[in-house]
C-alpha positions as CSV (number, residue, x, y, z in Angstrom):
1,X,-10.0,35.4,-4.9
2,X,-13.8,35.9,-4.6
3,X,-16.1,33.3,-4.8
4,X,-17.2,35.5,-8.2
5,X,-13.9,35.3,-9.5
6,X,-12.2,32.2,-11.3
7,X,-9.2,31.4,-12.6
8,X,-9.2,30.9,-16.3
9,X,-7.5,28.0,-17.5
10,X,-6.8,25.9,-21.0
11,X,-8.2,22.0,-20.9
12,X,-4.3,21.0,-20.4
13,X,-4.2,23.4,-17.7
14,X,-7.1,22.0,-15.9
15,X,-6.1,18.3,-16.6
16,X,-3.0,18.8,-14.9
17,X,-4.7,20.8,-11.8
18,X,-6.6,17.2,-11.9
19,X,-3.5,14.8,-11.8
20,X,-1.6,16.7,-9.1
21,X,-4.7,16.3,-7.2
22,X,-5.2,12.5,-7.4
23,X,-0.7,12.4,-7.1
24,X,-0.7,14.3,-3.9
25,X,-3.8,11.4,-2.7
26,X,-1.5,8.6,-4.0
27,X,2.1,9.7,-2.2
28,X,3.4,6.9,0.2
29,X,2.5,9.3,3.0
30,X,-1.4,10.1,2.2
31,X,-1.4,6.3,1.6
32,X,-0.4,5.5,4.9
33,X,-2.1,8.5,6.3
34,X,-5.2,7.5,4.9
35,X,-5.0,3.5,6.1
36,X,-4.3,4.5,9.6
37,X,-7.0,6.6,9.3
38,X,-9.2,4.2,8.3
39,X,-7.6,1.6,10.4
40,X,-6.4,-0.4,8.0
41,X,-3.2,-2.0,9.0
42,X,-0.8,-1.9,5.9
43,X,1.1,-5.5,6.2
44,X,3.9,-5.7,4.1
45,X,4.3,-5.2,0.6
46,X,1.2,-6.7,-0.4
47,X,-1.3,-4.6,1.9
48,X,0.4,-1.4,0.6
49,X,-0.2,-2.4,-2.5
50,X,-3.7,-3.5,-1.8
51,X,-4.6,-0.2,-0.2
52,X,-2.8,1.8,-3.0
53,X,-4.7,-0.1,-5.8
54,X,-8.3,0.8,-3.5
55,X,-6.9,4.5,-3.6
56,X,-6.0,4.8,-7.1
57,X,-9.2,3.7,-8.5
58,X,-11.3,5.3,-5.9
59,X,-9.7,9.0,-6.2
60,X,-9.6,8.5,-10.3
61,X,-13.2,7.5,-10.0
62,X,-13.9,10.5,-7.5
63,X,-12.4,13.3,-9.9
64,X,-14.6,11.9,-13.2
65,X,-17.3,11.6,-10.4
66,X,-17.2,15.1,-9.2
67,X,-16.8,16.3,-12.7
68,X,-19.8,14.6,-13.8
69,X,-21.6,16.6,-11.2
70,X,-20.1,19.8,-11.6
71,X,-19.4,20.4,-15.2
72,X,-22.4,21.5,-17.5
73,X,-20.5,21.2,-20.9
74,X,-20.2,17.7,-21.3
75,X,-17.8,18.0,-24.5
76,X,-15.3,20.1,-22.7
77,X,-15.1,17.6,-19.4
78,X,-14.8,15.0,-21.5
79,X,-11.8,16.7,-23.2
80,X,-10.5,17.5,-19.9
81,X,-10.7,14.1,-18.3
82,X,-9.1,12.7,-21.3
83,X,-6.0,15.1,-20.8
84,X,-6.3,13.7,-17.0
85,X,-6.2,9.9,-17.8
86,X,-3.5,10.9,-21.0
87,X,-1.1,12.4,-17.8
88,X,-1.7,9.4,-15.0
89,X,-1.3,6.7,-17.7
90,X,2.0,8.6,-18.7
91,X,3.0,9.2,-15.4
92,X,1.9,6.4,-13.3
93,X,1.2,2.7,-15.1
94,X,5.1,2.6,-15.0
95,X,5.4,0.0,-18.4
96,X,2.5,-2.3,-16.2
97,X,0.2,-1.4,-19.0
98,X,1.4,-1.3,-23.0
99,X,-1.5,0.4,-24.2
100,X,-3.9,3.4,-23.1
101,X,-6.8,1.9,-24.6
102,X,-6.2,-1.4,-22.6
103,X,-5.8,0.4,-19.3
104,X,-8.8,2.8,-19.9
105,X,-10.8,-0.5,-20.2
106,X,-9.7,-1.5,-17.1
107,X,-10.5,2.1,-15.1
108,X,-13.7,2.2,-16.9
109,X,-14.1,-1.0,-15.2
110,X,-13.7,0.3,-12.0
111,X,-15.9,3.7,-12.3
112,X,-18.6,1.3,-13.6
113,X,-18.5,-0.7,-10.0
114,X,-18.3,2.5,-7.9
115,X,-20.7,4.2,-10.2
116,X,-23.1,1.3,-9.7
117,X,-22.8,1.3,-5.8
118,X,-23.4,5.0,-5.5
119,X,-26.4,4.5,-7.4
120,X,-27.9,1.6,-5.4
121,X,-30.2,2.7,-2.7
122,X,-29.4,2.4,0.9
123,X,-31.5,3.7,4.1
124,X,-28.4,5.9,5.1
125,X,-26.4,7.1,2.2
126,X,-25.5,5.5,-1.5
127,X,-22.1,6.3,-0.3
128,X,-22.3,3.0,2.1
129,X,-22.7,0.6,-0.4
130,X,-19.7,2.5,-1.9
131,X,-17.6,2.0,1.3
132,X,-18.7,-1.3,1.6
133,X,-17.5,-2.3,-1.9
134,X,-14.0,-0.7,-0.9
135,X,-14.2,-2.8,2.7
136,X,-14.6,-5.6,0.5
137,X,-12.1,-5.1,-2.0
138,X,-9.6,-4.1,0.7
139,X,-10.6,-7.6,2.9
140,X,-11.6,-9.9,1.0
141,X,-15.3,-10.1,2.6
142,X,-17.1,-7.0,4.7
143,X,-15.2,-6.6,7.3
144,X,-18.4,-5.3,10.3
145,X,-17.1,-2.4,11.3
146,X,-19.3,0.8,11.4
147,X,-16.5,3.2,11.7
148,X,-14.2,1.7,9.2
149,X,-17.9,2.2,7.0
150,X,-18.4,5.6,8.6
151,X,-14.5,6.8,7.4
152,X,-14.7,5.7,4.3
153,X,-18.5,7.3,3.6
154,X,-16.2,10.7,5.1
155,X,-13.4,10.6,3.3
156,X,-15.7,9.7,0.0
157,X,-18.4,12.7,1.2
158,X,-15.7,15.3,1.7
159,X,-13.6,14.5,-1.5
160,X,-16.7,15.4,-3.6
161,X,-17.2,18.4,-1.3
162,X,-13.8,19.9,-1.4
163,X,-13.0,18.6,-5.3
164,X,-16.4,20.0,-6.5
165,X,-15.8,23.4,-5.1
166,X,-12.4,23.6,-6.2
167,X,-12.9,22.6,-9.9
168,X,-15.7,25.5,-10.2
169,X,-13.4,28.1,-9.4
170,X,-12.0,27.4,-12.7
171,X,-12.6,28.7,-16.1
172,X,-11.7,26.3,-18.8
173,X,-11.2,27.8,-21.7
């Protein structure tokens, strides 16, 4: 495929090209793979949880991110993303949550907190306030460590990269 040609798509289509990427983030292996990355020591039950909870709301927040940014019909990614949510609340909450509406609450909860510490100014990059937000979350207090920061600003930076390309070689019909 050229960079001219796309693949043309139906919003279903697209929403679950969407959930498989956030489900292949969100597999016990890319969990762990992304913790020892980041050098987050996963300690029992509880820290895998902790970390998966970061890397559920993070990666759901970088796909409506991303497709903020990329799409120019606002109608049809809101369709889309609602097909997305409709498949990971199906798929994922597992019975924790009885009702959509409740848990879309809840995630738009969570976009509003990263949403508001991309948008906060910082002398490097919005995406550190970002990463210290997660560092937070993940330890209770901001744990000083510039390459825990740096990793996290990385794997936040490239998502958006690699995401954002992939979802404009699609055409939603």
């Amino acid at each position: 495929m050229t960079d001219t040609q796309k693949v043309n798509v139906s919003k279903e289509e697209f929403g679950e090209v969407l959930y498989h990427w956030v489900a292949g983030r969100l597999t016990k292996k890319a969990i762990k793979e992304t913790a020892k990355s980041w050098g987050f020591k996963i300690k029992g039950n509880e820290g895998f949880n902790k970390i998966l909870q970061e890397l559920f709301a993070l990666n759901m927040w970088l796909i409506v991110h991303t497709c903020e940014m990329v799409f120019e019909d606002e109608d049809k990614r809101n369709e889309c993303l609602d097909i997305f949510h409709r498949l990971v609340y199906e798929r994922h909450t597992e019975g924790t949550e009885e009702d959509f509406g409740k848990w879309m609450i809840l995630m738009s909860a969570k976009y509003v907190e990263y949403s508001k510490a991309r948008e906060t100014e910082h002398p490097s990059t919005p995406l550190w306030v970002v990463a210290n937000l997660i560092n937070k979350n993940l330890f209770g207090e901001i744990k000083k460590d510039l390459q825990f920061q740096s990793l996290i600003v990385a794997y936040i930076g490239l998502s958006v990269k690699h995401l954002g390309k992939a979802i404009t070689q699609y055409d939603i019909e």
